[in-house]
C-alpha atoms as one frame of an Amber mdcrd trajectory, in Angstrom:
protein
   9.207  32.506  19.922   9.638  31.912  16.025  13.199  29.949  16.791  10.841
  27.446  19.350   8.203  27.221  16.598  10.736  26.516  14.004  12.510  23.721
  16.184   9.111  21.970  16.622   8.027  22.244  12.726  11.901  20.928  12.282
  11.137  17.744  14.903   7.435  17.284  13.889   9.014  17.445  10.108  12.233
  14.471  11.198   9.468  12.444  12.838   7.002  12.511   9.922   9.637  11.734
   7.705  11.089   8.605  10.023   7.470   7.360  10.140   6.849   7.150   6.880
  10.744   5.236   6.544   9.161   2.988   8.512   6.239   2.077   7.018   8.030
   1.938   4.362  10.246  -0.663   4.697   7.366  -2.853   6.888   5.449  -2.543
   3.721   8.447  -3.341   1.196   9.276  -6.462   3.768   5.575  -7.278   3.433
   5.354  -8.344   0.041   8.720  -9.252   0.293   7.032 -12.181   2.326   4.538
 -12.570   0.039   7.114 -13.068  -2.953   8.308 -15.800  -1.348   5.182 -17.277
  -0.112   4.177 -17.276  -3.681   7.151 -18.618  -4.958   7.618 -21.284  -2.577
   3.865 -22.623  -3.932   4.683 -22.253  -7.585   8.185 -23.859  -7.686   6.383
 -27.291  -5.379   3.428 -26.703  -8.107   5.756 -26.716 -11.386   7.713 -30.206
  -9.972   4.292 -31.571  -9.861   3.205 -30.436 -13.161   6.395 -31.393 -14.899
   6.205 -35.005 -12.783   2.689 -35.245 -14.062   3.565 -34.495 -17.579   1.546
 -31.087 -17.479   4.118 -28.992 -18.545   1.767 -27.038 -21.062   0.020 -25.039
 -18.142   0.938 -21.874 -16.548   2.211 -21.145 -13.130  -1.035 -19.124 -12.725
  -3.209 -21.697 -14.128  -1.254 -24.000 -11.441  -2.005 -21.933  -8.844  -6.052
 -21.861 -10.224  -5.953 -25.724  -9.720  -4.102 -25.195  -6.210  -6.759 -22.858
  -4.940  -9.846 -25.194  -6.080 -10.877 -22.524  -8.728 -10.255 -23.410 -12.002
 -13.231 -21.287 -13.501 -13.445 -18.882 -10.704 -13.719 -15.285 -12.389 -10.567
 -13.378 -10.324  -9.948  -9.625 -10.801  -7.897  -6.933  -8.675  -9.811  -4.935
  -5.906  -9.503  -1.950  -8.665 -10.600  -4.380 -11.256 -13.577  -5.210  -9.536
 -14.508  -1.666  -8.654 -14.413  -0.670 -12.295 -16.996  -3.435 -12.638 -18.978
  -1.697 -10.035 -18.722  -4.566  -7.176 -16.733  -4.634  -4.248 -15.206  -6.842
  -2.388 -16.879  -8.411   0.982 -15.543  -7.576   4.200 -13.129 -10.399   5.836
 -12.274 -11.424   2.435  -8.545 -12.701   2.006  -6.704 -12.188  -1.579  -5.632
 -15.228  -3.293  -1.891 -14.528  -4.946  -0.993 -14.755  -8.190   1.654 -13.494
 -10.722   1.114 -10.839 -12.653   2.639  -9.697 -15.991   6.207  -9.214 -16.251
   7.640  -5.579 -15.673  10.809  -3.963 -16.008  11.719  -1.196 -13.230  13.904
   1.561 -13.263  17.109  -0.307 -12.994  16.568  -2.409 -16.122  15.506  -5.769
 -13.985  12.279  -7.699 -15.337  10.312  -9.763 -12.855   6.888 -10.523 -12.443
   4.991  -8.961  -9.353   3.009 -10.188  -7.226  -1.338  -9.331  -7.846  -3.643
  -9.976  -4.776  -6.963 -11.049  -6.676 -10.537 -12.123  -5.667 -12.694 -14.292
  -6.946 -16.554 -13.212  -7.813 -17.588 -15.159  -4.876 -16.091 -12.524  -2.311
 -17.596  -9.846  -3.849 -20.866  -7.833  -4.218 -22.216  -5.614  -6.622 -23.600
  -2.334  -5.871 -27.421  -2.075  -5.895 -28.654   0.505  -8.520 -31.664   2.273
  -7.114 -34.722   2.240  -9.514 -36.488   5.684 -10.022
């Protein structure tokens, strides 16, 4: 009896850990995509600049232009949580860099941040007493 129950905490075990494999590397090809989503709009967005002689502004402040929402207020879901809003169901991220990082194998880059704008949020009501 123990040798059957070990065999099934062994296969339950192999298939938890093949799961999670899996959504791991759907999740890691995810933003993959959106890397290069994100990158394909910033390089077309720097030619323009530099054609237009706008060198001076930043790939973020680009994408700000690209999006319509130059003085949009954009935070991170966790951002805006701290701030004690959240964000509105249906709402869609907008992409933008974030700040450089290094990881663990000494390469910088700059990640990609998933940000909303204060028009797709709502703050929380604060009940008067």
């Amino acid at each position: 009896m123990t040798t059957n129950y070990n065999k099934v905490n062994t296969l339950t075990s192999n298939m938890q850990n093949e799961n999670y494999e899996v959504q791991n590397e759907m999740q890691h090809s995810r933003m993959h995509d959106y890397r290069m989503h994100l990158r394909a709009i910033s390089d077309g967005l720097v030619e323009m600049a530099k054609a237009a002689g706008r060198e001076q502004y930043s790939c973020n402040q680009l994408l700000r232009e690209c999006y319509n929402m130059q003085d949009a207020e954009f935070h991170t879901y966790d951002e805006w949580k701290e701030l004690g809003a959240f964000v509105r169901k249906g709402q869609h991220a907008y992409l933008f860099w974030g700040a450089p990082i290094t990881n663990e194998h000494g390469v910088r880059y700059f990640p990609v941040e998933f940000r909303f704008a204060r028009e797709q949020v709502r703050f929380k009501e604060v009940n008067a007493l």
